[in-house]
C-alpha positions as a Python dict, from the first residue, in 0.01 Angstrom:
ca = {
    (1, 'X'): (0, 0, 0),
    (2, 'X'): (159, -188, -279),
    (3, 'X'): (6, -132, -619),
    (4, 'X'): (91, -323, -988),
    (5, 'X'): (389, -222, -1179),
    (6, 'X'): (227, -354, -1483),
    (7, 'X'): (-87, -425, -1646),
    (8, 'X'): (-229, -865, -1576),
    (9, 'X'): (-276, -960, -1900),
    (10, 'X'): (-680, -1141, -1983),
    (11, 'X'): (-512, -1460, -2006),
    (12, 'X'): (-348, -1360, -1698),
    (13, 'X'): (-673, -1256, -1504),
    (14, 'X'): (-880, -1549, -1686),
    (15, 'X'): (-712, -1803, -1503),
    (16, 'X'): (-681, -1675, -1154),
    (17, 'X'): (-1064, -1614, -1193),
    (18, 'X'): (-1136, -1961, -1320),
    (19, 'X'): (-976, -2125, -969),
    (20, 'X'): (-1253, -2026, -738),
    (21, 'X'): (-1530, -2198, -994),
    (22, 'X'): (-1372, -2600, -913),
    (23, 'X'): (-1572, -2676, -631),
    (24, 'X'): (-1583, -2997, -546),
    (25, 'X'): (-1901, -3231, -529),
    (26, 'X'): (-2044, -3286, -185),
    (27, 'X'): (-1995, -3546, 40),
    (28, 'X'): (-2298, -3793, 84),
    (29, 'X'): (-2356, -3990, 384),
    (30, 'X'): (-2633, -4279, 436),
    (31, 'X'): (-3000, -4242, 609),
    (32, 'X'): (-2913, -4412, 962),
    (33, 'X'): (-3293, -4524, 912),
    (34, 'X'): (-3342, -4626, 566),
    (35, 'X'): (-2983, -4618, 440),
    (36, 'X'): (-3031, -4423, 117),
    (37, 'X'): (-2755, -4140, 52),
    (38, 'X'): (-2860, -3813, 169),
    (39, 'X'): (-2669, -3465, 181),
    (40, 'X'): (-2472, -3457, 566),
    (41, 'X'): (-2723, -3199, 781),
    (42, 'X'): (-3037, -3273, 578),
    (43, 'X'): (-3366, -3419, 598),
    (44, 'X'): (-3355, -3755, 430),
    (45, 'X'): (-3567, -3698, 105),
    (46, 'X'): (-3691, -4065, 152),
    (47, 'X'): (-3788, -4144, 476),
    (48, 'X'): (-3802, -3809, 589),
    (49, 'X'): (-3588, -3799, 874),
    (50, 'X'): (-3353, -3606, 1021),
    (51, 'X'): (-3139, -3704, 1378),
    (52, 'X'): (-3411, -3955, 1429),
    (53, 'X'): (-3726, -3765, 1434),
    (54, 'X'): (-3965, -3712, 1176),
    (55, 'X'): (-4011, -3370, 1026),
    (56, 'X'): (-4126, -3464, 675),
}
C-alpha cells in the first residue's frame, strides 16, 4: 500500500477539500400542466401534479 513521503501542507489539503463543495445548481424543467418550473422528479408546487395525476 503506498503511503506519503511527505507531510500535504493546509494550503495543500484546503484546496483539494474545497473541490467537492462546487455543486452545481439543479436543472429545472416546466409543469407539462401549468408550465411553471419545477425540480425534474417532483410534484409541481403549483398545480400539484406529478406524471399527470394529482397527489397534492
Amino acid at each position: 500500500m503506498g503511503v506519503p513521503k511527505r507531510r500535504q501542507s493546509h494550503s495543500r489539503t484546503s484546496k483539494r477539500r474545497s473541490e467537492w463543495r462546487k455543486i452545481e445548481k439543479p436543472g429545472l424543467v416546466e409543469c407539462p400542466q401549468c408550465h411553471e418550473l419545477k425540480m425534474p422528479h417532483r410534484a409541481c408546487l403549483a398545480c400539484g401534479y406529478y406524471k399527470g395525476k394529482s397527489v397534492m
